[in-house]
KOLMIVEX-310057 format. One line per 10 residues: number of its first residue (from 1); their letters; for each residue x, y, z of N, C-alpha, C, O, CB. Coordinates in steps of 0.001 Angstrom, whole numbers, plus 500000, padded with zeros to 6 digits. Glycine has a CB too. Example, Ala and Ser with C-alpha at 12.3 -4.5 7.8 and 13.67 -1.06 7.14 Angstrom:
1 = as = 513190,494310,507800,512300,495500,507800,513200,496700,507800,514236,496681,508465,511308,495527,509046 | 512850,497750,507080,513670,498940,507140,512900,500030,507870,513409,501138,508039,514084,499402,505725
END
This chain:
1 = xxxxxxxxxx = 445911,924280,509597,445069,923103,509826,443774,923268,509038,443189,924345,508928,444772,922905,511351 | 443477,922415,508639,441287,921848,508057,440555,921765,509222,441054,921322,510256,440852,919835,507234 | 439657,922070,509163,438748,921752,509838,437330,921859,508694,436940,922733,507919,438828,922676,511160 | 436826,920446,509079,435426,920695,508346,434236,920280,509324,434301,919581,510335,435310,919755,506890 | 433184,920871,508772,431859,920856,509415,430549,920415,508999,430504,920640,507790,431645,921899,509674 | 428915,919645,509566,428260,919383,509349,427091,920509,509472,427294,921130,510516,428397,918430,509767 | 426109,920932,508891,425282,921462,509337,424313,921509,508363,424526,921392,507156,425650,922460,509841 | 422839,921747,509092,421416,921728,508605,420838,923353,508094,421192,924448,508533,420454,921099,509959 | 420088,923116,507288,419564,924263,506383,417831,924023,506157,417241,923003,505802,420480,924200,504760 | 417411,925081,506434,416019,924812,505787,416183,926009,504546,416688,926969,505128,414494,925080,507037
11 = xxxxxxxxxx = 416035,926272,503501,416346,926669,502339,415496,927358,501750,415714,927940,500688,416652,925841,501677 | 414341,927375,502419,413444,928569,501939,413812,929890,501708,413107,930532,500929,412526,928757,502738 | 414538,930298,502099,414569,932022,501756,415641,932391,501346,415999,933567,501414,414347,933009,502853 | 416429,931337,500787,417831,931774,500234,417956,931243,498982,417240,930264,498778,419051,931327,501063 | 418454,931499,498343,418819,931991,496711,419874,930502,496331,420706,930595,495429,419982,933997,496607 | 419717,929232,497096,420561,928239,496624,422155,928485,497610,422639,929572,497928,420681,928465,494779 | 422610,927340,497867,423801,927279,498572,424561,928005,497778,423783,928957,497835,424337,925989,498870 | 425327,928361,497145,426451,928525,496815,426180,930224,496507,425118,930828,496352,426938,927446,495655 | 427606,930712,496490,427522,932619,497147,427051,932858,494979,427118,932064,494040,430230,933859,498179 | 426704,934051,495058,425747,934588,493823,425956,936363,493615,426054,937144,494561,423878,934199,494288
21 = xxxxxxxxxx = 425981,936617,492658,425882,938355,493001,424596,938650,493051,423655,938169,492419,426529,939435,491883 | 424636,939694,494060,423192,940136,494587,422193,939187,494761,421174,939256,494074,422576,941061,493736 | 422360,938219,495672,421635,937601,496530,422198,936816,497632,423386,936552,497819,420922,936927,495888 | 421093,936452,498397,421058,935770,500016,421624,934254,499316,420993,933810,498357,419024,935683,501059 | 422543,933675,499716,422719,932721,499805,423231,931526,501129,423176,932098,502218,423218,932934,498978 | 423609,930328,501232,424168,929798,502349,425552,930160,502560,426006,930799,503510,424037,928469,502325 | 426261,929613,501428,427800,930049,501233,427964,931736,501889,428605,931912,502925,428227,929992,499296 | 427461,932632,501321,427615,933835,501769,427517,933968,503424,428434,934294,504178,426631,934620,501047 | 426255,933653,503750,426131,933786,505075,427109,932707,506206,427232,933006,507394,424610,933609,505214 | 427588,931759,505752,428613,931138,506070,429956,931700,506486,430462,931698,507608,428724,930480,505204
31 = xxxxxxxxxx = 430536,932293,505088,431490,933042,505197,431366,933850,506144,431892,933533,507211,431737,933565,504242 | 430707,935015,506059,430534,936130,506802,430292,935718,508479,429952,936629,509235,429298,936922,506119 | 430437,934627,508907,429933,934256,510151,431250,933733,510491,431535,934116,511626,428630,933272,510235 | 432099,933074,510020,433217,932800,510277,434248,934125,510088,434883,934139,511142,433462,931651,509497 | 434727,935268,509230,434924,936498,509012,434942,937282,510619,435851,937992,511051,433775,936958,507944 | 433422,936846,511452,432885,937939,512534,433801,937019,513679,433891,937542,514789,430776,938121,512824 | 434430,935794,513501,434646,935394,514862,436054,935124,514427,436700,935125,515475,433693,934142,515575 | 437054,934839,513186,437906,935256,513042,438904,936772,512220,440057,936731,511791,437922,934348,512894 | 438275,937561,512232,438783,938197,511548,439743,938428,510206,440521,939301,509822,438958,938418,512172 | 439248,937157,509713,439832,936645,508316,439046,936487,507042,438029,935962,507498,440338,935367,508499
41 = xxxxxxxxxx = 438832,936601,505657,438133,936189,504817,438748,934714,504257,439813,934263,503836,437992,937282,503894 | 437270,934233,504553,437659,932989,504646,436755,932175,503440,435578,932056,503780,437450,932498,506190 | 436996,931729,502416,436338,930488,501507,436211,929123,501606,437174,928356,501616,436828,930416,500506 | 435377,928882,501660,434883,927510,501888,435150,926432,500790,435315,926898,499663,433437,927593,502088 | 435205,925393,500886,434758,923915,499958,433221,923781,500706,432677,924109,501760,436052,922122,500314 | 432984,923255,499763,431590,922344,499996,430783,921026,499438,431020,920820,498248,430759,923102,499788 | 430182,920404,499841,429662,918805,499278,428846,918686,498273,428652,917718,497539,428910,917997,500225 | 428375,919732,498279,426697,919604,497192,426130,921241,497231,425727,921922,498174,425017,918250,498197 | 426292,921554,495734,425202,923082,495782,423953,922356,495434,423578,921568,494566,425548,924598,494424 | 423313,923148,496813,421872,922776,496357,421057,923957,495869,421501,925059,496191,421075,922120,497531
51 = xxxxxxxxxx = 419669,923921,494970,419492,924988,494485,418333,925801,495738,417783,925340,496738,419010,924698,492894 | 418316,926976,495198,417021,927747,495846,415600,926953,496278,414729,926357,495645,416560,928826,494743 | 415853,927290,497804,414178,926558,498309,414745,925052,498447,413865,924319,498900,412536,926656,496809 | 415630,924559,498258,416247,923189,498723,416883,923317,500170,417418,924288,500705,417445,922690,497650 | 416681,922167,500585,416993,922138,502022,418529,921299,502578,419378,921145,501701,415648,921391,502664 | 418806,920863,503769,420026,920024,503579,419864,919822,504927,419765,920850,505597,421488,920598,502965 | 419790,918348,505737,420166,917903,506639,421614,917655,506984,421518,917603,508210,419555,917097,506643 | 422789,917483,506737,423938,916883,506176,424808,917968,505414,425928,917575,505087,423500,915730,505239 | 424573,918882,505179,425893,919641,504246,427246,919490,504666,427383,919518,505889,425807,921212,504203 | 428222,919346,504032,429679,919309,504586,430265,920678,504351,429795,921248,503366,430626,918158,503853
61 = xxxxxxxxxx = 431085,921265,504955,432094,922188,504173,433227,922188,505552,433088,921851,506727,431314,924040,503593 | 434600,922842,504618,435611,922999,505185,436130,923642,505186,435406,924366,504502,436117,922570,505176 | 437389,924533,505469,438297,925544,505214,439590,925304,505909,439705,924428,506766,437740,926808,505582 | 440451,925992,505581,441836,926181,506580,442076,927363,506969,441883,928442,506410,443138,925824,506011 | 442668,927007,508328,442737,928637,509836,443695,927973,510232,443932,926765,510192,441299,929096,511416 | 444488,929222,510796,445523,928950,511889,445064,929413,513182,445947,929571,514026,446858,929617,511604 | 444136,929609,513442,443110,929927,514661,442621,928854,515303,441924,928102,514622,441910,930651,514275 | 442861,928484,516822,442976,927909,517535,441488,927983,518570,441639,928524,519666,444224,928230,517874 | 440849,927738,518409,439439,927611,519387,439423,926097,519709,440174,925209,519308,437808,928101,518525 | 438385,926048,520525,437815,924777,521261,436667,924267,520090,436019,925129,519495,437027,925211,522993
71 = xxxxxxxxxx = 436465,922860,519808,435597,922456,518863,433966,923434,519202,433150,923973,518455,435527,920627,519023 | 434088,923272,520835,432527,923636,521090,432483,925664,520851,431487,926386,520847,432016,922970,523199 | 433927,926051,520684,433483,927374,520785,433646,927912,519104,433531,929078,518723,434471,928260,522016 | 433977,926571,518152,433708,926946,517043,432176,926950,516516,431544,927667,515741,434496,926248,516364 | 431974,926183,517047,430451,926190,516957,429750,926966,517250,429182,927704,516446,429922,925478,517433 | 429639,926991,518218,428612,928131,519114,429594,929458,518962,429940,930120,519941,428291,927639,521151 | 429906,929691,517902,430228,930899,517301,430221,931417,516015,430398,932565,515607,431138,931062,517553 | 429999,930430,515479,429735,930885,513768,428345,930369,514108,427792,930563,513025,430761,929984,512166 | 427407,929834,514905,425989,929541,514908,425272,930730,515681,424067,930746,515932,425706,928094,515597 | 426182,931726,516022,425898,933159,516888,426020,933836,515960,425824,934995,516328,426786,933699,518096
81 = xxxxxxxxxx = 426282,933784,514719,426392,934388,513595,425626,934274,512613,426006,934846,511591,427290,934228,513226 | 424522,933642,512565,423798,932441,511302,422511,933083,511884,422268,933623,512963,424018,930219,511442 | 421695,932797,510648,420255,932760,510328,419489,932013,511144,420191,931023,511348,420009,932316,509096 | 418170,931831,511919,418303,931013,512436,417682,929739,511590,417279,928660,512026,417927,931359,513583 | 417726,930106,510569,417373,928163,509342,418749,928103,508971,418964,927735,507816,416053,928152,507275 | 419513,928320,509532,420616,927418,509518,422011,927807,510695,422451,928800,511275,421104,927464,507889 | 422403,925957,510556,422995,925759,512136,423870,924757,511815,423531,923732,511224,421898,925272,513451 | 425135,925043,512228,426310,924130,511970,425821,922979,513293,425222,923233,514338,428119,925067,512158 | 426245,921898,512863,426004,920622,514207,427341,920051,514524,427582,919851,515715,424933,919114,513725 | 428312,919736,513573,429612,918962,514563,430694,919719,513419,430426,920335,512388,429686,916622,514683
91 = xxxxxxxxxx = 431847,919440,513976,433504,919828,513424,433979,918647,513777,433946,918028,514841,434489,921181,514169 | 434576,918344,512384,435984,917579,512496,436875,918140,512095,436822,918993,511209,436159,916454,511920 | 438079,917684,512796,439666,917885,512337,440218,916990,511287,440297,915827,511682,440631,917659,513535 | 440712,917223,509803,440345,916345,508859,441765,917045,508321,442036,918210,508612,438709,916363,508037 | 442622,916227,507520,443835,916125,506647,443590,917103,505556,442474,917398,505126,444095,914643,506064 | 445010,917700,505040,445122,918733,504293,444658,917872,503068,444100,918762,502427,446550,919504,504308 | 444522,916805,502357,444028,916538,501862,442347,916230,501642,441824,915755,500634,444711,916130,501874 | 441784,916586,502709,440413,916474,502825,439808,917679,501624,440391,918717,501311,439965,916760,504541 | 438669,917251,501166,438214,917995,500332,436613,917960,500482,436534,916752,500711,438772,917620,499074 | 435265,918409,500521,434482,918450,500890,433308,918061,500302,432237,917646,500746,434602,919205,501212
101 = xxxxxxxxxx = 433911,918373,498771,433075,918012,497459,433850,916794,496968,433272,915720,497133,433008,919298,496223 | 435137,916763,496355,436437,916150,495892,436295,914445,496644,436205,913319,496156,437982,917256,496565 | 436326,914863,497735,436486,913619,498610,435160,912670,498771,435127,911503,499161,436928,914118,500070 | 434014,913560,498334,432981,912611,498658,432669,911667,497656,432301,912030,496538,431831,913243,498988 | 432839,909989,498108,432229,909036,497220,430506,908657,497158,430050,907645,496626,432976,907828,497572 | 429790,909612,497761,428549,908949,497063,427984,910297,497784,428654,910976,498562,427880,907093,497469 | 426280,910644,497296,425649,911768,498055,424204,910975,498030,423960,910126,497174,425738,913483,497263 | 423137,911402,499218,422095,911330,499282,421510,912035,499554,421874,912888,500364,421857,910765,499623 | 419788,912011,498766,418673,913170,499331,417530,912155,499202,417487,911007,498760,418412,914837,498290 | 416681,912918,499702,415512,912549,500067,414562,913643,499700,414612,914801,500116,415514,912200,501424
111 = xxxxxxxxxx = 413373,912951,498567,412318,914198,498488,411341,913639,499347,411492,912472,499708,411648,914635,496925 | 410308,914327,499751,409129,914312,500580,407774,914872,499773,407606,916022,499367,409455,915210,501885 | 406842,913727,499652,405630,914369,499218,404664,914211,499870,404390,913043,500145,405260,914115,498146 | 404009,915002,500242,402765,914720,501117,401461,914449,500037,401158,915244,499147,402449,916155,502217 | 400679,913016,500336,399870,912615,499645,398524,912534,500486,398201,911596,501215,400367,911493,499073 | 397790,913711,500244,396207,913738,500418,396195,914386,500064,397209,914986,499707,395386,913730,501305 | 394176,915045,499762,393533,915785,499457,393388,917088,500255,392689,918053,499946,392670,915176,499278 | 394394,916910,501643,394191,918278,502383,395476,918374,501932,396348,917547,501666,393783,918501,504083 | 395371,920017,501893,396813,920954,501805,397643,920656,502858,397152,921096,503898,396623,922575,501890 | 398940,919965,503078,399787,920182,504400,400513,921917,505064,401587,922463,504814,401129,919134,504028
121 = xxxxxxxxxx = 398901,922511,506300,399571,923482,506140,401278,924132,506976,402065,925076,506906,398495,924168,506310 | 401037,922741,507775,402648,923055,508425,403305,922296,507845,403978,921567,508574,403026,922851,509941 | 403399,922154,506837,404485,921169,505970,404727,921790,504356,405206,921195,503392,403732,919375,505818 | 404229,923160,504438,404262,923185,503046,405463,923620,502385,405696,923279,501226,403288,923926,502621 | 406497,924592,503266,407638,924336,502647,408738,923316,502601,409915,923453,502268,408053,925107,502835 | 407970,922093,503080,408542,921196,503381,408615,919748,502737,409361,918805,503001,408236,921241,504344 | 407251,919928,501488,407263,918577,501279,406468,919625,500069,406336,920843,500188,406618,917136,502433 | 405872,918557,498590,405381,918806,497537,404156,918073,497764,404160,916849,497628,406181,918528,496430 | 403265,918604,498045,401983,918200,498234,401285,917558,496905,401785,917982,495863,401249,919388,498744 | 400023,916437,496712,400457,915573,495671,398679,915263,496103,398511,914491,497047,402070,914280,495820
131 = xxxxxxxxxx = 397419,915848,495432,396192,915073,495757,395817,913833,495492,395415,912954,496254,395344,915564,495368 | 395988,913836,494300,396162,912548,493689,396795,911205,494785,397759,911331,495540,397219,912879,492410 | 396239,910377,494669,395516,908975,495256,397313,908702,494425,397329,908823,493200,393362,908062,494456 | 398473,908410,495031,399614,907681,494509,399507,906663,494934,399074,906544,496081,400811,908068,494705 | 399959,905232,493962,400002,903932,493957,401760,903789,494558,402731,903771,493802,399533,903291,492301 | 401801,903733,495529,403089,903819,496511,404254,901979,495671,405474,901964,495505,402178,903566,498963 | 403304,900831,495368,403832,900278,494980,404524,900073,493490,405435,899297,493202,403324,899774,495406 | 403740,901103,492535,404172,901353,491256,405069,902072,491415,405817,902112,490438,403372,901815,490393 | 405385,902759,492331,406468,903837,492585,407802,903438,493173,408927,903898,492977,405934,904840,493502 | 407342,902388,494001,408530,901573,493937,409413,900396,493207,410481,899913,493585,408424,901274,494692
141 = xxxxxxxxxx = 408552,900055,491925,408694,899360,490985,409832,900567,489790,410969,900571,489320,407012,898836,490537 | 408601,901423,489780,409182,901778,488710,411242,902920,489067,412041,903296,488209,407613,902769,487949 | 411321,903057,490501,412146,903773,490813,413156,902417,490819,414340,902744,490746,411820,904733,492061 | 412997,901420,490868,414555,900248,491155,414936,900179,489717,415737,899409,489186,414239,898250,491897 | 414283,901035,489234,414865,900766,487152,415952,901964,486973,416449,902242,485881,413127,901223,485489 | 416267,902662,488238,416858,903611,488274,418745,903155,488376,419782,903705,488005,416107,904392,489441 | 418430,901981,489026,419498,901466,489886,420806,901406,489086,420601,901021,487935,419128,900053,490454 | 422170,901692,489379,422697,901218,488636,423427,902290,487573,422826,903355,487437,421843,900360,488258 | 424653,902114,486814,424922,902822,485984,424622,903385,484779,424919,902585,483892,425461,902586,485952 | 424018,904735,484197,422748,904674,483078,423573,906071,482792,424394,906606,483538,420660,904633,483601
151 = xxxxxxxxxx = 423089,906539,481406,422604,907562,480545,421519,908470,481339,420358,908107,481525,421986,906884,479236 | 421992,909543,481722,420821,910293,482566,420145,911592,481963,419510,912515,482472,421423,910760,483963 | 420574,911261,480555,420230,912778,479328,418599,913393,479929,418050,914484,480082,419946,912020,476989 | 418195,911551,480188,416599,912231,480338,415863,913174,481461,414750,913672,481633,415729,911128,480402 | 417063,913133,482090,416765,913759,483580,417677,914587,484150,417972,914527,485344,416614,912775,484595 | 418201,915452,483278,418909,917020,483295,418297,917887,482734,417822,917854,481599,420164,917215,482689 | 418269,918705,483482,418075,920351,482789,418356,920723,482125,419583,920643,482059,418300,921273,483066 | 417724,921465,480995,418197,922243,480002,419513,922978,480524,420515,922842,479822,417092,923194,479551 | 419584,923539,481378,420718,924368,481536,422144,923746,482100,423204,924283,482422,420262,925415,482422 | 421704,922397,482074,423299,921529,482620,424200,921524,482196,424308,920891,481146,423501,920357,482708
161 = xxxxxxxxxx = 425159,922086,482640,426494,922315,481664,427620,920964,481688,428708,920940,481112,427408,923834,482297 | 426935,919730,482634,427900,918747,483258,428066,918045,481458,427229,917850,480577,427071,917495,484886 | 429270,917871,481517,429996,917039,480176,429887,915567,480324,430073,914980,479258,431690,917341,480009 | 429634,914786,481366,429268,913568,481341,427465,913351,481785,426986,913795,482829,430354,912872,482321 | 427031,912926,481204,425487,912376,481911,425685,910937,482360,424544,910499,482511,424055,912356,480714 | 426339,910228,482574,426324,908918,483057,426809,909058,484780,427674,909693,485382,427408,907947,482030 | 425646,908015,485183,425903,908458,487006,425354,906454,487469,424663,905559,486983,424096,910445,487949 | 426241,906700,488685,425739,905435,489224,424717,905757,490101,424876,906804,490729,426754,904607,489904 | 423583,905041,490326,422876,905087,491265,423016,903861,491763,422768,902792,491204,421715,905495,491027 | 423735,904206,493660,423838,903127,494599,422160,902456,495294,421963,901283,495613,424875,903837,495852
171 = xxxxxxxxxx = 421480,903223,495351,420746,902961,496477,419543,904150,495995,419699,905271,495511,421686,903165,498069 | 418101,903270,496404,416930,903539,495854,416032,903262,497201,416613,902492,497965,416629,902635,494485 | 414835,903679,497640,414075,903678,498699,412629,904612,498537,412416,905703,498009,415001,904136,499804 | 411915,903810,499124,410713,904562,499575,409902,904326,500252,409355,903246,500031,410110,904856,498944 | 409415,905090,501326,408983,904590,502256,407829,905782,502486,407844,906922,502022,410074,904228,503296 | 406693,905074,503465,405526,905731,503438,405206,905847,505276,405415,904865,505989,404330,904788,502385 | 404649,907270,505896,404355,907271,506843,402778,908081,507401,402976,909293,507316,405487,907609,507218 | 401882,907910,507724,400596,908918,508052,400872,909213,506078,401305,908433,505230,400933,910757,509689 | 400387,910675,505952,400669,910699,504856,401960,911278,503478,401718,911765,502374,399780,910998,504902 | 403125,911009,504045,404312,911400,503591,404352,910160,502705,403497,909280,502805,405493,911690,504678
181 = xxxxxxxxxx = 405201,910116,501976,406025,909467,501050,407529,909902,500558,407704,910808,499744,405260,909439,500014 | 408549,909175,501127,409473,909716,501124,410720,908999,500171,411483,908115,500562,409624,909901,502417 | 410705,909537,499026,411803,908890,498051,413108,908916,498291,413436,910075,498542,411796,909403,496858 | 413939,908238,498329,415661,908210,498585,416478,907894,497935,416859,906730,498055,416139,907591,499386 | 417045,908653,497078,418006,907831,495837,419662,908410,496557,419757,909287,497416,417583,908650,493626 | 420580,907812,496066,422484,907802,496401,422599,907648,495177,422004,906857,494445,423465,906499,497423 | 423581,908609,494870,424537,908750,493739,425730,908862,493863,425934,909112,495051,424351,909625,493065 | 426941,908810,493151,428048,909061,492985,428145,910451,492572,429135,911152,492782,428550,908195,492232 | 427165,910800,492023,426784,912416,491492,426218,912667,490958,426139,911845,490045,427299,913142,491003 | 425288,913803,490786,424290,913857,490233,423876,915229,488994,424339,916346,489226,423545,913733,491372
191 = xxxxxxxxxx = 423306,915087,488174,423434,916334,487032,422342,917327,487635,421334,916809,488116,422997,915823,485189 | 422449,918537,487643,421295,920003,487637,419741,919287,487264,419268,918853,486214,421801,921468,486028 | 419285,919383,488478,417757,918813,488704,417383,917324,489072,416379,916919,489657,417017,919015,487433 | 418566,916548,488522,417996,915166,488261,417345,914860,489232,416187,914559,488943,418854,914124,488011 | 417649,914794,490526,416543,913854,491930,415072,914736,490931,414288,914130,490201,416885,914691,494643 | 415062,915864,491130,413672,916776,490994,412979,916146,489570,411803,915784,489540,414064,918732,490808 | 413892,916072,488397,413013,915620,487801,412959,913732,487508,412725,913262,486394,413120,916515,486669 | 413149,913123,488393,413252,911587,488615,411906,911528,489285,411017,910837,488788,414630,910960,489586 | 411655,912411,490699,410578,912164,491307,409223,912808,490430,408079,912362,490512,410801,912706,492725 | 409512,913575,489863,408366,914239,489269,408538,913464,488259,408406,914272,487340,408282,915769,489028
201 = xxxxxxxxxx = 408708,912623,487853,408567,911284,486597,408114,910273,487057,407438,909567,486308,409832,910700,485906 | 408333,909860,488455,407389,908989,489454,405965,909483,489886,404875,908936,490053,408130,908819,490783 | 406344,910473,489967,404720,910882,490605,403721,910842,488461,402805,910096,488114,404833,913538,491851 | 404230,911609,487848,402949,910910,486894,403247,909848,485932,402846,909986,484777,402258,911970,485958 | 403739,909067,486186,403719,907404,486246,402654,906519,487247,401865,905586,487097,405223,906963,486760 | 403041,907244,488171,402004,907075,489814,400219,907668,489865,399142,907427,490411,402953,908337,491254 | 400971,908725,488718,399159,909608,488343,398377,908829,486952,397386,909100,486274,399438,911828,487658 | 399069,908087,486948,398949,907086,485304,398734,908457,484157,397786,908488,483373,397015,905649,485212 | 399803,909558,484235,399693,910105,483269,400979,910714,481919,401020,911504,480976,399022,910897,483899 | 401919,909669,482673,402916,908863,481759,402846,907549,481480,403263,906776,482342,404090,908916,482188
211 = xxxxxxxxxx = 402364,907067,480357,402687,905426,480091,404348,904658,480122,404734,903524,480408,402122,905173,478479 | 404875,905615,479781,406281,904911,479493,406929,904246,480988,406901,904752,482110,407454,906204,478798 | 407405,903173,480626,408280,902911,481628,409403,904061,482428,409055,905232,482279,408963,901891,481008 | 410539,903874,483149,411508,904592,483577,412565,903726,482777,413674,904244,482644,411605,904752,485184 | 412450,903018,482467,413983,902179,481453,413450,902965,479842,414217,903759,479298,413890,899523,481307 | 412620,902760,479457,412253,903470,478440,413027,904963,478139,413813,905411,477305,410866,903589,478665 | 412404,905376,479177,412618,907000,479336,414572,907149,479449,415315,907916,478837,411589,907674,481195 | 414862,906208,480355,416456,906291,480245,416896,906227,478662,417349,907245,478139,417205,904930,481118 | 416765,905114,477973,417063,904545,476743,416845,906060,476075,417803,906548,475477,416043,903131,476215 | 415654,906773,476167,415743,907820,475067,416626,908951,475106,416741,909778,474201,414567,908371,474903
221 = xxxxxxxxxx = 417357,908947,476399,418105,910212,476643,417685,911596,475824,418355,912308,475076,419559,909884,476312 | 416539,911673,476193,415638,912740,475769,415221,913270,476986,414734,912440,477754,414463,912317,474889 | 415302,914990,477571,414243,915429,478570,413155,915450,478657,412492,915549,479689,414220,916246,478827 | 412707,915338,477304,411356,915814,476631,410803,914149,476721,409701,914157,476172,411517,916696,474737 | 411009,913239,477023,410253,912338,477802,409822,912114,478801,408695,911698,479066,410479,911704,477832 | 411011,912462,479750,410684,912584,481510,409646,913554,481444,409263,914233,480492,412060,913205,482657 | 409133,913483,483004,408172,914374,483323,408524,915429,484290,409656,915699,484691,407130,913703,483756 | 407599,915896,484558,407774,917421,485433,408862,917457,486091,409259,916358,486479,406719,917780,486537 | 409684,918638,486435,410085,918854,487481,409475,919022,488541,408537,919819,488552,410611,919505,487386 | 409757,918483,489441,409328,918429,491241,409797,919739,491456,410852,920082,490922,410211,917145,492459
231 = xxxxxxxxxx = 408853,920892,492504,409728,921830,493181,410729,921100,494280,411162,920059,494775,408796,922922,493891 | 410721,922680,494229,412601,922077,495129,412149,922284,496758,413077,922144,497554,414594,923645,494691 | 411053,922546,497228,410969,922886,498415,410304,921138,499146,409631,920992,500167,409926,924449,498476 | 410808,920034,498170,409887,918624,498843,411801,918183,499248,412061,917505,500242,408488,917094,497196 | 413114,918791,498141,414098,918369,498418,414801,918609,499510,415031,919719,499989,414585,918511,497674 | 415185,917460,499956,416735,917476,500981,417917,916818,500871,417806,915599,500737,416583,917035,502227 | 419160,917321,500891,420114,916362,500867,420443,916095,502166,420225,916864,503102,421207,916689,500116 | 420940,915066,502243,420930,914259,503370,422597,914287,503420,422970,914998,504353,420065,912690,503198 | 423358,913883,502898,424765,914422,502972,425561,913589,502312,425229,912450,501984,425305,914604,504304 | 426590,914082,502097,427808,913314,501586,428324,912357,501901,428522,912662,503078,428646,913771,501573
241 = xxxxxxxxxx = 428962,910829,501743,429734,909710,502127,430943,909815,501637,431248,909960,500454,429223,908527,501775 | 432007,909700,503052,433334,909886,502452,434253,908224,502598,433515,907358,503068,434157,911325,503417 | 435325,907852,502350,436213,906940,502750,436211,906981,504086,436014,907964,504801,437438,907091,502234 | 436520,905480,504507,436620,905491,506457,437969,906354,507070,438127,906685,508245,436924,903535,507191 | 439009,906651,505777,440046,907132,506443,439985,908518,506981,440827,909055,507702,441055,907003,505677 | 438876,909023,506532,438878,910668,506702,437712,910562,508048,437444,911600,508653,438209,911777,504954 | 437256,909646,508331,436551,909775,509503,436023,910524,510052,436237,911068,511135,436906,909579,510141 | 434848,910663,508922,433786,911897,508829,432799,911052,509231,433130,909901,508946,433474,912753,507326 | 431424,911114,509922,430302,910605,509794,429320,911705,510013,429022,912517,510888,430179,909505,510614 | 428816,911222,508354,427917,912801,507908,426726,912078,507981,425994,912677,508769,428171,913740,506141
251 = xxxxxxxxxx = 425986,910739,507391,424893,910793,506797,423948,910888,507875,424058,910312,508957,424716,909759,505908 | 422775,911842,507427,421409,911588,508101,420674,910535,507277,420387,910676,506088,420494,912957,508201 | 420409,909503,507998,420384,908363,506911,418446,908592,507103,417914,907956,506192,421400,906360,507481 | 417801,909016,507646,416382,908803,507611,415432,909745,508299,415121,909870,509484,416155,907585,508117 | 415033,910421,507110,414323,911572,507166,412551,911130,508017,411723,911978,508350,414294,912170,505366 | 412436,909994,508140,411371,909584,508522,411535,910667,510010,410955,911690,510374,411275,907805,508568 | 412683,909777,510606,412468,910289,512103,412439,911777,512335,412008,912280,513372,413590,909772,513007 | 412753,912219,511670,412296,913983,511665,410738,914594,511372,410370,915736,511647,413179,914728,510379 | 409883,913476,510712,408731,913794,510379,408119,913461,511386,407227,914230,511745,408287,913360,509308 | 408339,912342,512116,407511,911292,513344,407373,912461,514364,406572,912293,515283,408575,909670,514139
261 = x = 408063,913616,514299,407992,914270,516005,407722,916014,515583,407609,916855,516476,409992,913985,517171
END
């Protein structure tokens, strides 16, 4: 049988989801937690590697066992095993065809910037702090130019090895609370960095210290137009969207309500 699972990460002290030689990662500590309660080595699928210091409300992953537990004592047993920044939240029972990455039709994250002149000090691995006075409505102007199917040369990493740069972007958002600002883009998929360096192309557009448009900057499929990379400690993915037939419900659709409390 499959079984796949939801769970949250705060990402500070690990070396990026996915297992690495010689380092802390999620994947690793995953494994090894499932290993202690079945006595099996066990490999995972998963929805989205996120990198080092990235976070994840929403991660998916799955595996196959012939091990028979109760949903609640799978849980509260590989979470007796875990770090405590990270914590599996639900299991589904999902078709041998389920796939974790494979299966997902769209992904979302959410960066977080905190905008004032004070340092956020309980928020700092949590959001990209930003002094600068941001024009919240230029930022939402210039992010709906995102929308849509594009050339994303300008907003990959040097080190992207992905063979296509063309991505749809479903869905664009931003929303403002006390002093957060919280960007939300959905993709079908996304290339090494792009959310990070999309928002850090908003913010100095927002600092008026890019003139160019964001359609501009697409058109040149140049990196060397976009602007900064954003650290990764403002990112979260929010999770994967699958087909209704696999009858998963992953998304954390709104990072607001996690900030409000």
């Amino acid at each position: 049988m499959k079984l796949a699972f939801t769970l949250e990460y705060a990402g500070t002290d690990f070396s990026g989801f996915q297992s690495q030689k010689n380092a802390l990662t999620i994947q690793y500590y995953l494994e090894e937690a499932i290993k202690k309660i079945t006595d099996q080595e066990t490999k995972i699928n998963y929805s989205g590697r996120t990198d080092a210091g990235v976070h994840a409300l929403s991660q998916v992953f799955d595996f196959e066992t012939q091990i028979k537990r109760s949903n609640e004592n799978w849980i509260k047993g590989i979470n007796s095993n875990l770090p405590k920044s990270i914590a599996v939240k639900n299991i589904f029972n999902v078709s041998d065809d389920f796939d974790s990455r494979f299966s997902a039709i769209e992904r979302r994250y959410s960066y977080v910037i905190y905008n004032s002149p004070n340092k956020p000090l309980f928020f700092d691995n949590f959001s990209y702090w930003v002094a600068n006075d941001l024009d919240i409505n230029l930022i939402k102007t210039q992010l709906n130019m995102f929308l849509g199917e594009h050339d994303f040369s300008s907003f990959r990493s040097s080190s992207c090895n992905s063979k296509n740069p063309n991505k749809n972007i479903s869905y664009v958002d931003v929303e403002s609370v006390n002093n957060f600002i919280i960007i939300t883009i959905a993709a079908n998929a996304f290339l090494q960095n792009m959310v990070r360096i999309m928002v850090g192309t908003l913010i100095d557009i927002a600092k008026n210290e890019k003139k160019m448009s964001i359609t501009d900057i697409i058109d040149k499929k140049d990196r060397g137009y976009a602007g900064k990379t954003a650290p990764a400690h403002g990112l979260f993915f929010l999770g994967p969207k699958y087909k209704d037939e696999f009858d998963i419900d992953t998304f954390e659709l709104n990072i607001l309500d996690r900030l409000k409390y």
